[in-house]
N, C-alpha and C positions, 0 to 999 in steps of 0.2 A: 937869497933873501928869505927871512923868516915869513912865515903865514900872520896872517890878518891878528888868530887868537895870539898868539908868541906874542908881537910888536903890541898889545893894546894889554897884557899882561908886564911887558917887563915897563910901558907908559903908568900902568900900577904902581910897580914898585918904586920906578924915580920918585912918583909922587907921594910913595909913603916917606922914602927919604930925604924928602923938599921937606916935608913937616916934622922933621923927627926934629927935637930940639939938641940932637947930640950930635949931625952931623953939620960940618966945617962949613964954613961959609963959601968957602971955594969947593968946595964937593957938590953941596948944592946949587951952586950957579952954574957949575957944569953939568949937572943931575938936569937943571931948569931947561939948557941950550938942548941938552938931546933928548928932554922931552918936548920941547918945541917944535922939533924938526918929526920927531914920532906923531906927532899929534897931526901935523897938516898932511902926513902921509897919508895915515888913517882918513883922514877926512876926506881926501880926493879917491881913497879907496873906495870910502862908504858912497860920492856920491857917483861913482861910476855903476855900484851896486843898484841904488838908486833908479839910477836911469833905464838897466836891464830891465828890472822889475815892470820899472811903468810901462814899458814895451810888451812886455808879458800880457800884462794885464790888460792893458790896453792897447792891441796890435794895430798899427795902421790899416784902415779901412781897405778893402781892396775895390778897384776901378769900378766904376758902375760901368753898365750898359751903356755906349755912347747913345744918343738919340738921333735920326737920322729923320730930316722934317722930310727928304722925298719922300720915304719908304716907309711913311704912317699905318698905311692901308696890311702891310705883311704882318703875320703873326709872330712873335718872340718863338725865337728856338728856346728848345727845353733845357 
């Protein structure tokens, strides 16, 4: 499978050959179908990208201290 940049470059070019007024009505409706299926690709790429990120950035909390109502009076380990 091509890398991320490859597939969101030749999604480029379909699209400059969707708008080119020279190319075949059937070239671009095939051009449209596989940039449709390149585009949701990308998309569930980006939001898997996404998700990593937020986890980065924002790492799940780690466990506090439980609190133990018998054993008020002891002092916190270091």
């Amino acid at each position: 499978m091509k890398n991320f940049e490859e597939r969101l470059a030749r999604l480029e070019q379909l699209t400059l050959a969707i708008k080119s007024p020279m190319t075949p009505l059937n070239e671009a409706l095939t051009s449209f179908e596989e940039g449709i299926q390149l585009a949701q690709g990308l998309e569930k790429e980006l939001e898997k990208m996404e998700k990593k990120v937020e986890i980065l950035l924002n790492p799940p909390s780690a466990v506090s201290d439980p609190t133990f109502e018998l054993f008020t009076e002891l002092p916190k380990a270091p």
